[in-house]
C-alpha positions in Angstrom: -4.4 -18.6 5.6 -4.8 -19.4 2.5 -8.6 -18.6 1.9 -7.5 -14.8 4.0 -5.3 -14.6 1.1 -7.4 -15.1 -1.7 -9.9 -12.9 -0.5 -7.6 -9.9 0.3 -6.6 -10.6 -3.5 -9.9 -10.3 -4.2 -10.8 -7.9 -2.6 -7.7 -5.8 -4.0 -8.6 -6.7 -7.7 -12.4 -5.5 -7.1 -10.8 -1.7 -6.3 -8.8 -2.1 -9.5 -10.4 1.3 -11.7 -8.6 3.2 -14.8 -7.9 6.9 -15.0 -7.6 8.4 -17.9 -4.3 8.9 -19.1 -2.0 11.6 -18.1 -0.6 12.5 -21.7 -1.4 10.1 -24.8 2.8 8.5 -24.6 1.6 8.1 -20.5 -1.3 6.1 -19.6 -1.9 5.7 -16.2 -4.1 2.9 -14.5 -5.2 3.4 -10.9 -4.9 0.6 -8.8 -5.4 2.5 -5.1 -7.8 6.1 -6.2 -5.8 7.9 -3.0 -9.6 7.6 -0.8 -9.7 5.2 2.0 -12.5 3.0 2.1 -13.4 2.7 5.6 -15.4 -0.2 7.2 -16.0 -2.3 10.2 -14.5 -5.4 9.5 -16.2 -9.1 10.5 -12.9 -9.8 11.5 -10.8 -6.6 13.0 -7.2 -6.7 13.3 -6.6 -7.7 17.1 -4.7 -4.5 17.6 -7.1 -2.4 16.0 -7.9 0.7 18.4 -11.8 1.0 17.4 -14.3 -0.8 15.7 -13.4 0.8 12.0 -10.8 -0.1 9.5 -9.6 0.2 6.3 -10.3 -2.3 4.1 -8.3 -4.4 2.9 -5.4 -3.4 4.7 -4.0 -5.7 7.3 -2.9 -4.4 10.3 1.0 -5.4 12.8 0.9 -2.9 15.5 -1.9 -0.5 17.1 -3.8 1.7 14.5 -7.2 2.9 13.8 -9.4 5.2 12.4 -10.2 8.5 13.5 -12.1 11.7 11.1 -11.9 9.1 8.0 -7.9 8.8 8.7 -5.2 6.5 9.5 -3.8 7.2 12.8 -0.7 4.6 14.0 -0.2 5.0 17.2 3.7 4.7 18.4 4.9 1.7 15.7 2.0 0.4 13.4 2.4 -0.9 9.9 -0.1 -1.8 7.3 0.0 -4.1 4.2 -1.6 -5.7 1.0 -1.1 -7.3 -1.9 -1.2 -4.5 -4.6 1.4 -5.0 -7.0 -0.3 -7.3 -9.9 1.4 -9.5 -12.3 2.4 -8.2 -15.8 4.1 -9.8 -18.5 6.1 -6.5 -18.7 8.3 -4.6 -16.6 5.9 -1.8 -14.9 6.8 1.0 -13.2 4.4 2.4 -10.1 4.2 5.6 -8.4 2.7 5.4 -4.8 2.3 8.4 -2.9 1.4 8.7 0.6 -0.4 12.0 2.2 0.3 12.3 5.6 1.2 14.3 8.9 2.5 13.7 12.4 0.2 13.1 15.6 0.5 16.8 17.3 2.1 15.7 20.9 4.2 12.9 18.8 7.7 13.3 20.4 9.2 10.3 17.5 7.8 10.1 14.0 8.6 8.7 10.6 7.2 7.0 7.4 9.0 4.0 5.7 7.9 1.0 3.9 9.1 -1.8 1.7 8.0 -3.7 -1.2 7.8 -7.7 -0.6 7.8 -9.2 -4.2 8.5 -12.1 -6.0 8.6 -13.4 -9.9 6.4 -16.3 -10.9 6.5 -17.1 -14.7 3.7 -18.4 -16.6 3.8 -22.3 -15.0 5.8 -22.1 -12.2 3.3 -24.0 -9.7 5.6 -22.2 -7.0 3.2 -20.2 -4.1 3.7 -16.6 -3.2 6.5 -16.1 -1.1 8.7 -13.0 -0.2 11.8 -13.3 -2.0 12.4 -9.6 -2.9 12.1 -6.7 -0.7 13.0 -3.3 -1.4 12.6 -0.4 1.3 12.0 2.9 1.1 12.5 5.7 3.1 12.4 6.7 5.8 11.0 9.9 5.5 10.8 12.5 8.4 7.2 13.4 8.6 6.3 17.0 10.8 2.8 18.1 11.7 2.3 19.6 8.4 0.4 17.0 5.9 2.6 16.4 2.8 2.3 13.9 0.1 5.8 11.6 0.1 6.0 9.6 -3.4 8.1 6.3 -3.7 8.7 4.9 -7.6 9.1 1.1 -7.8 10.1 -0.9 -11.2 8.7 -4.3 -11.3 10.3 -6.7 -13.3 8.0 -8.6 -16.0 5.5 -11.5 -13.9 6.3 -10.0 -10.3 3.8 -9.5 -7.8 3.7 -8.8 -4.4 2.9 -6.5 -1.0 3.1 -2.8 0.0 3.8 -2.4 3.4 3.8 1.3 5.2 5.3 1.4 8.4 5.0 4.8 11.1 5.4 5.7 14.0 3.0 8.5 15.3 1.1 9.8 12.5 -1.9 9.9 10.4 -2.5 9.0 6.8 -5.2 10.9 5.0 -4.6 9.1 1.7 -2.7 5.9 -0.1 -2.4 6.7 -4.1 -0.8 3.9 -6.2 -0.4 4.0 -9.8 0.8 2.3 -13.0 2.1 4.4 -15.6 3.5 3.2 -18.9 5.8 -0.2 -19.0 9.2 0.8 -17.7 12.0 1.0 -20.3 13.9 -1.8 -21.2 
């Protein structure tokens, strides 16, 4: 488990890339560019429906890939470890594009944050202490972009999870802008 973890932290840290800023009082850095990178895994999720995946998201339910999409098929929810530590509060912007499957009778987006604060030298491991949802969001056949803000407080760190039921994701944008007002 523990070895999974630090190579989906990793893994995460090698798509780290900046932008460059919005407005010069607004710098943004771009921790997930919106694209998916899309793979076949050594080791699939065991509910994956195909070969191909996203990396590196994990995978709780059924979901694959189908035309360079997300589709989750009835529940699915995907996760990773995407908000990095800062000695300052940071405020992020994540914005999920996406649309429901066509003959989907029951949709919806929602997610959560799972978080926790570790300090410089607190020897303490991850765990989720902190979790703040959002959503849900009723999601129709027509793709839109929903956008969540989160507030981290100064040396937390944690998941994003995205939870749906019945609909494809065309893109997963995360983004920190400026530290968050004191």
């Amino acid at each position: 488990m523990k070895k999974l973890f630090i190579a989906v932290l990793l893994a995460s840290l090698a798509m780290l890339s900046y932008a460059a800023p919005a407005t010069a009082k607004t710098p943004e850095k771009v921790i997930l560019p919106g694209a998916l990178t899309i793979s076949v895994p050594a080791k699939p999720p065991k509910t994956l429906i195909g070969k191909e995946w996203v990396s590196p998201w994990g995978l709780i339910g059924h979901a694959g890939i189908e035309n360079g999409k997300i589709f989750f098929k009835n529940n699915a929810t995907i996760y990773n470890f995407y908000i990095p530590v800062a000695k300052e509060p940071k405020k992020y912007i994540l914005t999920v594009k996406c649309a429901a499957l066509a003959d989907a009778k029951k949709t919806g987006l929602n997610g959560y944050f799972s978080t926790c604060v570790r300090k410089v030298g607190d020897k303490r491991p991850f765990n989720h202490e902190k979790r703040t949802p959002f959503g849900p969001f009723a999601v129709t056949t027509a793709e839109k972009e929903y956008t969540v803000e989160y507030t981290a407080e100064a040396f937390e760190r944690g998941y994003i999870y995205l939870s749906g039921t019945n609909i494809v994701i065309s893109s997963i944008r995360l983004v920190a802008v400026a530290p968050a007002a004191k």
